[in-house]
C-alpha positions in Angstrom: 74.2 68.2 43.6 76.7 66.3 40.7 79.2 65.2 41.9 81.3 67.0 39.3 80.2 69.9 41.1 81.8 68.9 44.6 84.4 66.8 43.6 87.5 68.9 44.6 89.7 67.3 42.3 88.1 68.3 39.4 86.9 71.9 40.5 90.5 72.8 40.8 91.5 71.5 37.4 88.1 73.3 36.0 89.3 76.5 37.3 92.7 76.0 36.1 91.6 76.1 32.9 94.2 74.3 31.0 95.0 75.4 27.0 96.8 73.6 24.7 100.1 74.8 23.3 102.8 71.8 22.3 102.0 68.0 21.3 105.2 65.9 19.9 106.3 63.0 19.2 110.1 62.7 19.8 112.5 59.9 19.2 115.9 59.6 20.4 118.8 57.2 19.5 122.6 56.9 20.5 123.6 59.3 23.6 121.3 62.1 23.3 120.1 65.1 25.8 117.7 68.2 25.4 117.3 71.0 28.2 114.6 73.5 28.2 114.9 76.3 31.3 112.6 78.4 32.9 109.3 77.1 30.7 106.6 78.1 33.4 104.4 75.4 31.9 102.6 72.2 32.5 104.4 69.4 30.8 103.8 65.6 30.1 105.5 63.3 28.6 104.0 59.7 27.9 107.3 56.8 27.3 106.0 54.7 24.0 109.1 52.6 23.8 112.2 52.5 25.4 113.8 54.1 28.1 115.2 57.6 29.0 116.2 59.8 32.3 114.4 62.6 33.7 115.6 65.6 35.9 113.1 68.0 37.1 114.2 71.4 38.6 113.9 70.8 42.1 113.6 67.2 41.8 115.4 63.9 41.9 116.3 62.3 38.2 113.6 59.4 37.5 114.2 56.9 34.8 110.6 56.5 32.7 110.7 53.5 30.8 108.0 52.3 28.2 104.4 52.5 29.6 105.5 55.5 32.2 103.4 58.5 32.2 104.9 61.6 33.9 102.9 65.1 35.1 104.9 68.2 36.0 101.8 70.7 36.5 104.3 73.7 37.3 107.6 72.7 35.2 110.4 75.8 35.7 112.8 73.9 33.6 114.0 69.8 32.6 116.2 67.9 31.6 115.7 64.7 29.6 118.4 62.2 28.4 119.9 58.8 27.2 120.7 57.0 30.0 124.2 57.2 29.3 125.0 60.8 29.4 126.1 62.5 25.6 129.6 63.5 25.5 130.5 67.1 26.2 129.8 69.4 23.1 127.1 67.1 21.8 124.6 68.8 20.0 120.8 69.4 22.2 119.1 70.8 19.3 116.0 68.5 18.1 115.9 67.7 14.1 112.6 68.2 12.9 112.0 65.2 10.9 108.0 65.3 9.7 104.9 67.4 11.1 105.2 67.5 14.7 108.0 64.6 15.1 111.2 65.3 16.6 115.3 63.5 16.3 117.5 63.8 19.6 121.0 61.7 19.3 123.1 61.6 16.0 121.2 61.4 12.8 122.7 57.8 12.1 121.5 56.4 15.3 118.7 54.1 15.4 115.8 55.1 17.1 116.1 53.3 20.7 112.9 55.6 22.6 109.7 57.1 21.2 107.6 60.0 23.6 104.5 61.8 23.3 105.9 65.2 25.0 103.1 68.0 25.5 103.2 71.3 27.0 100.2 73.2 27.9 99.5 76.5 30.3 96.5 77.6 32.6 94.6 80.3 31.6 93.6 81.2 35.1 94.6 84.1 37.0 94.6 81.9 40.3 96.6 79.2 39.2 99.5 80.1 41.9 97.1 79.5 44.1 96.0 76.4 43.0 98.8 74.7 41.9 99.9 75.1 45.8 97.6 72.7 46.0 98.5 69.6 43.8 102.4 67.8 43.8 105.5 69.1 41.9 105.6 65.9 40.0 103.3 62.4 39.2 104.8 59.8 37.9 102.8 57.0 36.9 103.3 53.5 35.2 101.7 50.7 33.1 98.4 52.7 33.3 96.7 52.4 29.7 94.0 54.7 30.0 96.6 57.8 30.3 98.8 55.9 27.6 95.7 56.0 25.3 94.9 59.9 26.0 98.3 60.9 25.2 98.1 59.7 21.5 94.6 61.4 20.8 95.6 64.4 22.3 99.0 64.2 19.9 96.5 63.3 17.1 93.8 66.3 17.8 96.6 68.8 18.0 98.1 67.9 14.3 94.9 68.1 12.7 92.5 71.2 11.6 89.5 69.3 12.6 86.0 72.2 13.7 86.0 72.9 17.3 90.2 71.9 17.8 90.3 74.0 20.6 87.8 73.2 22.7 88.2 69.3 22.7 92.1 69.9 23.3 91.1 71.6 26.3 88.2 68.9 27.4 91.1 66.1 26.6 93.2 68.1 29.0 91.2 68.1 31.8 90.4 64.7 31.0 94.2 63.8 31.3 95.0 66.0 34.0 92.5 64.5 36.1 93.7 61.2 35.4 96.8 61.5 36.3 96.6 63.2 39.1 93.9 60.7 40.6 96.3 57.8 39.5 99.2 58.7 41.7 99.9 56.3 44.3 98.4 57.1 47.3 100.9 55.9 50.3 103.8 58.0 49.0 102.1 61.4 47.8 103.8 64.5 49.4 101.2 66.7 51.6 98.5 68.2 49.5 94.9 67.7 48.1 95.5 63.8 46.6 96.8 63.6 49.6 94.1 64.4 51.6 91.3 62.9 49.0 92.9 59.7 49.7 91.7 60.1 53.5 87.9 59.4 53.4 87.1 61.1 56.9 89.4 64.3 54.9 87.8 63.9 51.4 84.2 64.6 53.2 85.4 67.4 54.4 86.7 68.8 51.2 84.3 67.7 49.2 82.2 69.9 51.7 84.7 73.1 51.1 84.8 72.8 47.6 80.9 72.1 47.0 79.8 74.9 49.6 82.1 77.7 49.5 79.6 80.2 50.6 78.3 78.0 53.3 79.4 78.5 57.1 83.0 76.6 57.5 84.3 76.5 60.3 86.8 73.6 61.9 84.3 72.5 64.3 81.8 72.1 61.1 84.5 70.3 58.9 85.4 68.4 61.7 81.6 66.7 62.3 81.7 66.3 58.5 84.7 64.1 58.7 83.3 62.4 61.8 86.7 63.9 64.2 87.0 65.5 67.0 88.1 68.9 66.3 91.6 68.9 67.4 92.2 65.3 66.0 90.5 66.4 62.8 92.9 69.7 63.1 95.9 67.7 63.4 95.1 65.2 60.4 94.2 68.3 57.9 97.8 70.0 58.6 99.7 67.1 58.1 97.4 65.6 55.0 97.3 69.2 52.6 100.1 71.1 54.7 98.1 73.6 55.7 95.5 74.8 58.3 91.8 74.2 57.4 90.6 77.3 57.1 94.0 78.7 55.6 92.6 76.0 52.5 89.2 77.4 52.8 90.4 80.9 52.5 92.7 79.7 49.4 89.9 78.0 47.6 87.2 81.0 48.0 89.9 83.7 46.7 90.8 81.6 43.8 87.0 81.4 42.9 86.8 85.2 43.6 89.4 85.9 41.4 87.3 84.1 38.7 84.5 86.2 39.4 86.1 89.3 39.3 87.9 88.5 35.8 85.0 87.1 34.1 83.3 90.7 35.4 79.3 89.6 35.9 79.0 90.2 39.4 78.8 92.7 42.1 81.5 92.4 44.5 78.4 91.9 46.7 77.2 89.2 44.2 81.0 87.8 44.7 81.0 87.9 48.2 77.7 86.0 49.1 78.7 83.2 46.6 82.2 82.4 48.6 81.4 83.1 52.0 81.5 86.6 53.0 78.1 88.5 54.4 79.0 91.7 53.1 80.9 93.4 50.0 83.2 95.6 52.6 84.1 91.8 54.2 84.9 90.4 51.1 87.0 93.4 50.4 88.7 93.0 53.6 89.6 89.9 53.1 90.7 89.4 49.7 92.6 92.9 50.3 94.2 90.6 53.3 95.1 87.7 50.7 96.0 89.2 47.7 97.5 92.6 49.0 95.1 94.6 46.3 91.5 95.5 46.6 88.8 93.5 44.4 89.0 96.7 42.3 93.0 97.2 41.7 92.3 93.5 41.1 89.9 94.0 38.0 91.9 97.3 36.8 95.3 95.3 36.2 93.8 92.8 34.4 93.2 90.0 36.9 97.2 90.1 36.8 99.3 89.0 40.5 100.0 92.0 43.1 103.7 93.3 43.3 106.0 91.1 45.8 106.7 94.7 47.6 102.8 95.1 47.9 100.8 94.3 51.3 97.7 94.4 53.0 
């Protein structure tokens, strides 16, 4: 089997599905801030010169400095800034000053810090349930590959070039990936980079993501990763924050969800290729996970279940 095909990594961005939507460059000069809120989107933001601040919802401020490279796959609202905070009443709005190039700071100020800022979103209807699985935030420095993609992605957005769209998204994945595989490994919160980083872990998830419809069970995973099963257990929870099967169970409804939306397959069909041995299990279960049945599923559009709705 390719090992594109098992490698869990890049399954999860695959399903993701990212689409472009923003590539910028902005520069910024004197005391400057700009504050976006509630955005619901992937965002990047690649430092070509200079330095700036950071601030996250939800997380610590970071100061990126030339050469950084940060990843926010689930961004509900930032804030970046000069270093030294703009005084209060400062204006935040960005001055357009050439196709797809932005001014933060007073219009007299020198230029002082240059970014490649992108926003994109996931097409998927599962990517709650998949971005449980990777960090809030990567922050990455002095890696050139990532500080190479970033222009090409800025460059393939501005132009009107055949087939835009679909190397946008390829150059997505591409970035995604490579970000996400470029965090350090030591200090990565619980999760699947986490758990890739384990090699006793990785087999088993390569095994999980590779063979969804294939019998997984802990005791299986656990000979797969060479463990005991309670030692095995124990290392699983604490790597990806969750119980084995409670990650096997997210990854096959996240691929049944797929199935359902793209609308090619039985629910039979759907059930024998993640793991269920009848239609009337599969419904079961994914009734169980997703509080709707495989068909309310389909009617509404592959859309998420009410919060007041339950199994």
């Amino acid at each position: 089997m390719p090992e594109e095909a098992v490698n869990p990594l890049s399954s999860v961005i695959a399903l993701l599905k990212p689409k472009p939507s923003i590539s910028k460059m902005v520069e910024a000069g004197g005391r400057w801030r700009v504050e976006r809120s509630e955005i619901a989107t992937p965002f990047y933001a690649a430092i070509v010169e200079g330095r700036c601040r950071l601030t996250v919802t939800g997380c610590p401020p970071v100061v990126l400095a030339a050469g950084d490279f940060v990843l926010i796959p689930d961004s509900h609202g930032f804030i970046m800034d000069s270093e030294e905070a703009p005084p209060p009443g400062a204006t935040r709005v960005p001055l357009e000053t050439g196709p797809g190039t932005f001014h933060l700071g007073p219009a007299e100020a020198p230029v002082e810090m240059r970014a490649l800022i992108g926003h994109c979103r996931f097409a998927a209807p599962e990517r709650q349930l998949l971005l449980t699985l990777l960090p809030e935030m990567i922050h990455v420095s002095g890696h050139d590959r990532l500080m190479a993609l970033a222009p090409v992605i800025h460059a393939e957005a501005r132009s009107d070039r055949p087939a835009r769209g679909m190397i946008l998204e390829r150059l997505l994945e591409v970035l995604m990936i490579e970000a996400l595989r470029s965090s350090p490994g030591p200090d990565r919160p619980p999760g699947l980079l986490r758990g890739m980083s384990d090699p006793s872990l990785a087999a088993a998830l390569r095994r999980i993501h590779g063979d969804p419809a294939g019998a997984l069970s802990v005791s299986e995973l656990a000979r797969d990763a060479g463990m005991s099963r309670s030692s095995f257990y124990a290392r699983f929870q604490a790597a990806l924050g969750c119980a084995p099967m409670e990650y096997v169970t997210t990854w096959r409804m996240a691929l049944a969800r797929d199935l359902l939306r793209d609308g090619r397959l039985t629910n039979a069909e759907i059930a024998d290729r993640v793991g269920y041995g009848s239609a009337s299990a599969f419904g079961l279960a994914f009734v169980r996970h997703q509080g709707v049945s495989p068909r309310q599923f389909v009617t509404r559009g592959g859309a998420e279940a009410p919060a007041h709705e339950t199994a």
